[in-house]
C-alpha positions in Angstrom: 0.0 0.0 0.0 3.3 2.3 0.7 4.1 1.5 -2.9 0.9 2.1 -4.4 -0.2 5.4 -2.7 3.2 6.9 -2.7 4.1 5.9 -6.3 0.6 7.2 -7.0 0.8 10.6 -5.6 4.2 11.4 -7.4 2.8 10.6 -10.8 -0.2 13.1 -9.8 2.7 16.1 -9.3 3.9 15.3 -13.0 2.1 16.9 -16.2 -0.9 14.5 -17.1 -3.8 15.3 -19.1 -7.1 16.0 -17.9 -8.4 12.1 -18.1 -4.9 10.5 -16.6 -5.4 13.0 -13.8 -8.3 11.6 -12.9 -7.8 7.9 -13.5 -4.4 8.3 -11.1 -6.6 10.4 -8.5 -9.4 7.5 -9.0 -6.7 5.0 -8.4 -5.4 7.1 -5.1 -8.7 7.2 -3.7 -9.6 3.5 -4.2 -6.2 2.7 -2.3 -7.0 5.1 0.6 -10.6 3.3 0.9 -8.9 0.1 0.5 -6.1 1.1 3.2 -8.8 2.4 5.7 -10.6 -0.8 5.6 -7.9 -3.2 6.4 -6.7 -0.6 9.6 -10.5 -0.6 10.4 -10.3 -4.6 10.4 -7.2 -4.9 12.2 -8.6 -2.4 14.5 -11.3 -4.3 15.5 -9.9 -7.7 15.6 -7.4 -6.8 17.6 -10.4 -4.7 20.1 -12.3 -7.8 19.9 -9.0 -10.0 21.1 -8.7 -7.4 24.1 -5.0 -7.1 22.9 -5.3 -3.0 21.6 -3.6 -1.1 24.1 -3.5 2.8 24.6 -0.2 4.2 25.1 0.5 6.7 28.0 2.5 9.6 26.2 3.3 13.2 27.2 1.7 15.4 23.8 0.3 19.0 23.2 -3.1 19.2 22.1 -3.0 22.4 20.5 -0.6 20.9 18.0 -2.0 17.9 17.9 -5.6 19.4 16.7 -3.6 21.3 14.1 -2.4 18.1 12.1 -6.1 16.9 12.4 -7.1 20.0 11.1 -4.6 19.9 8.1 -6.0 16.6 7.0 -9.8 17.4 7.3 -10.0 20.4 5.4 -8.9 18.5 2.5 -11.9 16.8 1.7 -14.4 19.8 2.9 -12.4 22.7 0.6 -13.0 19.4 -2.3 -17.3 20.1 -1.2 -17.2 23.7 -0.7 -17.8 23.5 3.1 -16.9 26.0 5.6 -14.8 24.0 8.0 -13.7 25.7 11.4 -12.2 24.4 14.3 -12.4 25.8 18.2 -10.4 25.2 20.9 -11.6 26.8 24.0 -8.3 28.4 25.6 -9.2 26.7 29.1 -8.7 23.6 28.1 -5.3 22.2 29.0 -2.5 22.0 26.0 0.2 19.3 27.8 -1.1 16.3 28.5 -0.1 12.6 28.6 -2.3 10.2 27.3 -2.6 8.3 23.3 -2.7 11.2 21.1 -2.7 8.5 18.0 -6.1 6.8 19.2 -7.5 10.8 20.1 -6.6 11.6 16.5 -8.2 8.1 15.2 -11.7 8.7 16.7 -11.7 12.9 15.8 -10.8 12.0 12.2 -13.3 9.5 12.0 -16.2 11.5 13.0 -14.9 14.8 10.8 -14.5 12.3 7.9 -18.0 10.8 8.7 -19.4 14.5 9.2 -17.6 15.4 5.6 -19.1 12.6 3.6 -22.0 13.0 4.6 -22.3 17.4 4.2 -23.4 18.6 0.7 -23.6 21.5 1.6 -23.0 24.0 4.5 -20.5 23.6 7.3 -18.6 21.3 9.4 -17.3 22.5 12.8 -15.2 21.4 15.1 -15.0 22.5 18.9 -13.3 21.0 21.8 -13.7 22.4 25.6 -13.2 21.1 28.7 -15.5 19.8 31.4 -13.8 18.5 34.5 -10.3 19.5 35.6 -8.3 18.5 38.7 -5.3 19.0 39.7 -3.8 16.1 37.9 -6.6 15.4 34.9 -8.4 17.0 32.4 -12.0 15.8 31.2 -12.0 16.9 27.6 -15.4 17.1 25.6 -15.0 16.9 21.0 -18.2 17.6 19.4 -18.2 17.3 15.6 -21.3 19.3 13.9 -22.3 19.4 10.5 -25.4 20.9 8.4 -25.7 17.2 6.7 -28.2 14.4 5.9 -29.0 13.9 9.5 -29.8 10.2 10.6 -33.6 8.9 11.4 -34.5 8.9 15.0 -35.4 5.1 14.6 -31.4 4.4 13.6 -29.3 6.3 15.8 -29.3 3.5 18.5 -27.9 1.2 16.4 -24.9 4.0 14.9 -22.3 2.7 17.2 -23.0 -1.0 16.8 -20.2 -3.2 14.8 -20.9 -3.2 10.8 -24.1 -0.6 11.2 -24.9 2.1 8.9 -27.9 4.2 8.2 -29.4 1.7 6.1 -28.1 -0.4 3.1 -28.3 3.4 0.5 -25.9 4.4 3.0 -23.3 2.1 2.0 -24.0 1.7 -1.7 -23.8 5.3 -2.1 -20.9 6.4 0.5 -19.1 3.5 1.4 -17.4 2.3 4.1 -17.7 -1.1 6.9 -19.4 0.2 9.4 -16.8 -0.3 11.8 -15.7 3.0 12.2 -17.8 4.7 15.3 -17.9 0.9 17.0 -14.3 1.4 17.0 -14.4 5.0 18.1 -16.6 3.9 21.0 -14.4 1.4 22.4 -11.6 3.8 21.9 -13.5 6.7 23.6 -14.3 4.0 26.6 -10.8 2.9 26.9 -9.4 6.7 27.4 -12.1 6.7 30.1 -14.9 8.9 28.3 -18.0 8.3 26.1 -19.6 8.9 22.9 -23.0 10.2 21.7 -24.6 12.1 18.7 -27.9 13.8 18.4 -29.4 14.4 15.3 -32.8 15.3 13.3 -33.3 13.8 9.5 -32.0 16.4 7.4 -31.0 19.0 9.7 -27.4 17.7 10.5 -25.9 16.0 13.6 -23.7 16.5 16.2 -21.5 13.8 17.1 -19.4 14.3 21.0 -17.1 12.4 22.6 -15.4 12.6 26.0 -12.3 11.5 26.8 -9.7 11.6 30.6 -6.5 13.0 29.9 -3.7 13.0 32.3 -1.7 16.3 32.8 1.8 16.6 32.1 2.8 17.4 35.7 5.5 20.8 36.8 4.2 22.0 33.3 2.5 26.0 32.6 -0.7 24.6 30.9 -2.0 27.9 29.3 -1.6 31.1 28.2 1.6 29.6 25.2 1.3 33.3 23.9 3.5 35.9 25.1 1.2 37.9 27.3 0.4 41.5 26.3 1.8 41.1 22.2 -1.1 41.9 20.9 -3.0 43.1 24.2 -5.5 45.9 24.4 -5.6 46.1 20.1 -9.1 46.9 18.8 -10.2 44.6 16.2 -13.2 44.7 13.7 -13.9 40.5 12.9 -15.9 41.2 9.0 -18.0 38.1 8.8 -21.7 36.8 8.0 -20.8 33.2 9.2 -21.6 33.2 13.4 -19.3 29.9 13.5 -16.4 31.7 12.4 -17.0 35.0 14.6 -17.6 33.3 17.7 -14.2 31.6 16.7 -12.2 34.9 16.1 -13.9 36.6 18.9 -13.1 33.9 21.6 -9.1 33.8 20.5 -8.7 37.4 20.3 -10.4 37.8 23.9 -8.4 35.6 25.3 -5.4 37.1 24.3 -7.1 40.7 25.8 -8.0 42.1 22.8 -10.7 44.6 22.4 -13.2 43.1 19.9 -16.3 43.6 17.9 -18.4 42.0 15.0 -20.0 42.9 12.2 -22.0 40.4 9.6 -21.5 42.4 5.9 -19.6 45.1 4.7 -22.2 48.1 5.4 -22.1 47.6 8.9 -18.4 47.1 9.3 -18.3 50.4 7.8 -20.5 52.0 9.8 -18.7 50.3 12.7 -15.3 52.1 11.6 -17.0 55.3 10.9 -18.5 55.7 14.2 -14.8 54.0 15.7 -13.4 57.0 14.4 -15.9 59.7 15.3 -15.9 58.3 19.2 -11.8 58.8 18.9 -10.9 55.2 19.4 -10.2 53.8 16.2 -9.8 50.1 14.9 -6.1 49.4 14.7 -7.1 45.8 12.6 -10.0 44.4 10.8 -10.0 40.8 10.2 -12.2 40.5 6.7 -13.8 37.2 5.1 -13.7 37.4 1.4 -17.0 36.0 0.8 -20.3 37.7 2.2 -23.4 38.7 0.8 -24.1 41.8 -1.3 -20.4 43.5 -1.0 -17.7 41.0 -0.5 -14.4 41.3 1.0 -12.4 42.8 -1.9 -15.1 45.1 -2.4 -15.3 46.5 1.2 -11.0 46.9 1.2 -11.3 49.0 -2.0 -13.9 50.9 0.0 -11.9 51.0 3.1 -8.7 51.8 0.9 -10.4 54.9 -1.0 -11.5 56.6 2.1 -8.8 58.8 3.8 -9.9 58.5 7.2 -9.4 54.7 7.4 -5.7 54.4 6.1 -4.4 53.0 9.4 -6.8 50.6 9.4 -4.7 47.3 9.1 -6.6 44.6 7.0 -6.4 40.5 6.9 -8.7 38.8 4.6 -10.4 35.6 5.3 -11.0 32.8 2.8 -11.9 28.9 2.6 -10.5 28.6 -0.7 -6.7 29.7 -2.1 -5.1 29.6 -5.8 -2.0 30.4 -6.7 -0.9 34.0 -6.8 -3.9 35.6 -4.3 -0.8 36.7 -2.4 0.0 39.2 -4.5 -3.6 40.1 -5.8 -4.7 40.7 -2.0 -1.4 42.5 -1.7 -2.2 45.0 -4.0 -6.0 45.6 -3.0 -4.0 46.5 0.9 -4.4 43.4 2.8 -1.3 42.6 4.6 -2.0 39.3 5.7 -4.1 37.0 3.7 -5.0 33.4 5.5 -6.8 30.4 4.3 -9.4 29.1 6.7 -9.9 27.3 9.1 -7.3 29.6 10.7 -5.5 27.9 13.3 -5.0 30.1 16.9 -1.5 30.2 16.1 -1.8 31.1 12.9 -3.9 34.0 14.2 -1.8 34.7 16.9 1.4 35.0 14.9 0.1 36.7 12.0 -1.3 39.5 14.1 2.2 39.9 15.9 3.9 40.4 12.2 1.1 42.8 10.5 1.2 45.0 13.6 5.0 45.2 14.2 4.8 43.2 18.0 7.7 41.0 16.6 11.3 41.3 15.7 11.0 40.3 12.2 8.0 42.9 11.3 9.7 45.7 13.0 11.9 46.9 9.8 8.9 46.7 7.2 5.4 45.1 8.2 4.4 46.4 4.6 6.9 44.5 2.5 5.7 41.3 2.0 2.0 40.1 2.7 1.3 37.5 5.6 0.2 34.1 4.4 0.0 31.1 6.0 2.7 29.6 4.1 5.0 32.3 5.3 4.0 31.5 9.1 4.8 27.3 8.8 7.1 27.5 5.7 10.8 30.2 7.3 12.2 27.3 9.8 12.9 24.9 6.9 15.7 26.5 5.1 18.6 24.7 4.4 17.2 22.0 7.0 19.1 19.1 6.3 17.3 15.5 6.2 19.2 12.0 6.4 16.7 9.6 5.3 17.8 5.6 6.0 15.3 3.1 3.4 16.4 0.1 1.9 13.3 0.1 0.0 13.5 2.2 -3.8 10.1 2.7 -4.3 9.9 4.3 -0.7 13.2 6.1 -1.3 11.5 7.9 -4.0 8.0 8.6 -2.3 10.1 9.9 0.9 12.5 12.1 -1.2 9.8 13.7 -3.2 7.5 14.5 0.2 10.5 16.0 2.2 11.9 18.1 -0.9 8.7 18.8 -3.2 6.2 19.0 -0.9 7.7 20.0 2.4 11.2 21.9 1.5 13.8 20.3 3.2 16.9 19.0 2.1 17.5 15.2 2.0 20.0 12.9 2.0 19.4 8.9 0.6 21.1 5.5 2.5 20.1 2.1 2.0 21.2 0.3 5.3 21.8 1.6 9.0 25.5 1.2 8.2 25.4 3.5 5.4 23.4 6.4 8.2 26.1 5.8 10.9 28.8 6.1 8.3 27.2 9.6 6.9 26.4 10.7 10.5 29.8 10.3 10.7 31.5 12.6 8.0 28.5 15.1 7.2 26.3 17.3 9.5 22.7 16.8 9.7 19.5 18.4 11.9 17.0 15.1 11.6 17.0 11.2 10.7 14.3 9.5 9.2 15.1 5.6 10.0 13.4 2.8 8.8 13.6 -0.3 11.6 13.9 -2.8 8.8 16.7 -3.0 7.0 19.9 -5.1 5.6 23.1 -5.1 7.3 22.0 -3.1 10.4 18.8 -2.8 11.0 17.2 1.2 12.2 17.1 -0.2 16.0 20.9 -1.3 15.9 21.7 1.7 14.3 20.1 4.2 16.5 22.1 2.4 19.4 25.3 3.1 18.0 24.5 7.0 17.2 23.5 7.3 21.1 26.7 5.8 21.9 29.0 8.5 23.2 32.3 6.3 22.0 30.8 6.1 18.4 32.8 8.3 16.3 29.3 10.5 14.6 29.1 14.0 14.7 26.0 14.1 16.9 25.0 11.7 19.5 21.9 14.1 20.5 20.0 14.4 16.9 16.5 13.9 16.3 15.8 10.7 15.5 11.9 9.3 13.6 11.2 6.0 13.6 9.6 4.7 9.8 7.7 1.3 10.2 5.2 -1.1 8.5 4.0 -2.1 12.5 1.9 -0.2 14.4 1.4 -2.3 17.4 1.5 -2.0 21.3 4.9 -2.3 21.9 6.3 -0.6 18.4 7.1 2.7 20.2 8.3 1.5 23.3 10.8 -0.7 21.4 11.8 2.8 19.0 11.9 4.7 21.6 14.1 2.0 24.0 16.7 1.7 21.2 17.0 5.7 21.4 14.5 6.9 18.7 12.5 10.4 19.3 9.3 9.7 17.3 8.0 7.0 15.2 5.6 7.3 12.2 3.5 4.2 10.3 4.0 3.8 7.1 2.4 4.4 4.5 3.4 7.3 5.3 0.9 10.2 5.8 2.7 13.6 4.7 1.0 15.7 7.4 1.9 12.9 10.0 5.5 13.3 8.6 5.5 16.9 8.4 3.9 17.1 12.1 6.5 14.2 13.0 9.2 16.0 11.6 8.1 20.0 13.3 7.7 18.5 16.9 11.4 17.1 16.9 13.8 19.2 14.6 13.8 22.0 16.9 15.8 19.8 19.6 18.4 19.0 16.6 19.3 22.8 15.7 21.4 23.9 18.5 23.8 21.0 17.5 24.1 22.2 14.0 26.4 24.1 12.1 25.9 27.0 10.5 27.6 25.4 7.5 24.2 23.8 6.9 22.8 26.7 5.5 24.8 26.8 2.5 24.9 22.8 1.7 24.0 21.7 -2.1 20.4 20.6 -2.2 20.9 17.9 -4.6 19.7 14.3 -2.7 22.8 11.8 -2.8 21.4 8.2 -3.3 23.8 5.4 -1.9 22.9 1.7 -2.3 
């Protein structure tokens, strides 16, 4: 499946016409379905053996919602949906617990919630109910505008191979395994699961789960205090989801904040701003309202003297290629594709009002995108990836360097990585646990060890492997490893692997490996 999905995806980033495009996307898909299955199979043999077991790991759940995100709004920006996602800033970011299985049973339901929305929205929200001193009751709730389900069948939703009825399955697929799995998941992390719902109204799918808390650890407030505090900001948006959003972040961070739901009143709002003596200093604009639209109301903002301090961010569910630049020259100077994550908000509002170091010399050169947030760190970050496998090799290569912009580095054997480790500088390894010669285990030991002649014994090491059973990360991260990720391999689970562990590599680097050559050496 590694093989076929990977191989499949590189041939969709080379130039195919119209009908190969969508015989290689048709083939994707059917392996994806395919690939879900057999995990939702495995899942529930292996629930039905009693031999699934959660792991117990320290994680943040701010960042761990953010790769969740990253893979939902795939399929609802594919459906048109407006897809948001709220995290009440109460609830607790460091905690221990199985982030894997939390991400399993949240993806599920947004998938479910996806597939099942023609039209309308999809939004995520996650709050907490119970807190002690050492745990954290969490509550997800998943709602949609969709088909709704029957009063008559909800009972049986959560039962093993159910589904609405026997349309359901014809038309949109799937076992039917899925939300008996997430209940026995959710019960296993000590919460429950639940969903109401009215026949084509939507639903509203919740689960609870107990989270331990990492203990000696500041659980709130990851923003500098006082950044952005005491800013006025104008939130521009007919979609009560999305203020309700906006308005709860920029509160929390002690901004002074007010709503408007079309362009006529967010004038008027400025207007009377200005006439009262306290001004907006930022309004944040969605493109796509009734009557006057975004771009319309930032020409009309632009052409009236009175408002040209007013800094503006635009808003939008869907991005092509060069809006940058097109929202740069109607005055925006930030420009972010929703759902916008809380620290995408955060940050970008740090840049476009000079609160940081690298907006203070020109907040006006270059427009704020999310791209620009995620996309600075990975300059000249150099990659040592150890796969014995080609076809992998190739499928790795492409994500880190095409899709992702690192630099990487190709060995075939663990021999090969100790022996590079050895003579060349690097900031992460990806290392597969299977190979000739020495296997990834072996060789991780002998990069820990302090008498072993590589540059540096401390660097970030990810663990690539085919097994994703109790005991597979305890055995990575016995040997030395950092992180592990399954294969195939997800990009946004490698890109998420890879951002939570480089940062412990670069203060062992030299600066030399800003300059390197970016061309991938292959070794056999």
């Amino acid at each position: 499946m590694n093989g076929v999905i990977g191989m499949t995806d590189l041939l969709l980033d080379t130039e195919l016409t119209q009908e190969q495009h969508e015989y290689a996307e048709t083939i994707r898909n059917c392996a994806n379905s395919l690939l879900s299955i057999i995990d939702d199979i495995l899942d529930f043999s292996k629930i039905e053996a009693g031999k699934l077991k959660m792991e117990n790991i320290d994680f943040d759940l701010s960042i761990a919602m953010e790769s969740i995100i990253d893979i939902l709004v795939v399929g609802a920006e594919k459906k048109g949906l407006e897809f948001s996602c709220f995290i009440d800033p109460e609830v607790p970011s460091f905690l221990r617990g199985d982030p894997g299985r939390l991400r399993q049973v949240l993806i599920n339901l947004g998938n479910n919630a996806i597939k099942f929305t023609k039209d309308g929205e999809v939004a995520i929200s996650v709050t907490l109910d119970n807190e002690t001193d050492s745990h954290a009751t969490i509550r997800f709730i998943v709602k949609d505008t969709g088909i709704g389900i029957p009063a008559d069948r909800i009972k049986k939703l959560f039962h093993s191979f159910s589904q609405v009825d026997s349309s359901t399955t014809r038309m949109y697929g799937g076992t039917g395994l899925g939300l008996a799995i997430s209940k026995q998941l959710t019960g296993m992390m000590g919460g429950q699961i639940g969903v109401e719902s009215e026949e084509g109204k939507g639903s509203t799918f919740w689960f609870t789960v107990i989270l331990e808390k990492q203990p000696s650890v500041q659980q709130r407030a990851p923003y500098e205090p006082g950044v952005i505090e005491n800013m006025r900001v104008l939130v521009v948006d007919d979609n009560q989801t999305n203020r309700r959003i906006f308005r709860a972040y920029l509160e929390s961070w002690r901004c002074r904040v007010e709503e408007a739901v079309s362009a006529e009143e967010a004038m008027k709002k400025l207007h009377e701003a200005i006439s009262e003596g306290n001004p907006f200093q930022i309004a944040l604009i969605d493109r796509c309202m009734p009557k006057m639209d975004g771009e319309s109301l930032s020409r009309e903002i632009r052409a009236d003297p009175q408002l040209k301090d007013l800094i503006l961010a635009i808003l939008t569910s869907v991005g092509m290629r060069g809006d940058a630049e097109y929202f740069k020259s109607l005055g925006f100077a930030a420009y972010l594709l929703k759902p916008v994550k809380q620290s995408q908000l955060y940050g970008c509002l740090s840049i476009i009002t000079g609160k940081t170091a690298s907006a203070r010399k020109d907040v006006t050169r270059q427009t704020v995108t999310r791209h620009s947030l995620s996309e600075g760190h990975k300059r000249g970050f150099r990659i040592l990836v150890a796969e014995d496998n080609v076809v992998n090799q190739k499928v790795i290569v492409h994500v880190l360097e095409k899709k992702l912009g690192y630099i990487a580095d190709i060995v075939a054997n663990g021999k090969k990585a100790i022996e590079s480790l050895e003579r060349s500088d690097y900031h992460l390894v990806l290392m597969d646990c299977q190979m000739p010669e020495v296997d990834g285990h072996e060789a991780t030991r002998i990069i820990r060890n302090e008498k072993s002649s590589v540059r540096n014994h401390n660097i970030p090491i990810i663990a690539m492997t085919a097994n994703a059973l109790k005991g597979d990360r305890e055995k990575c991260l016995e040997a030395g490893m950092n992180d592990y990720v399954t294969k195939p391999v997800n990009m946004q689970m490698l890109a998420d692997a890879i951002k939570r562990n480089l940062h412990d590599g670069i203060e062992h680097s030299t600066s030399t490996l800003l300059s390197m050559p970016k061309e991938p050496k292959t070794e056999m």
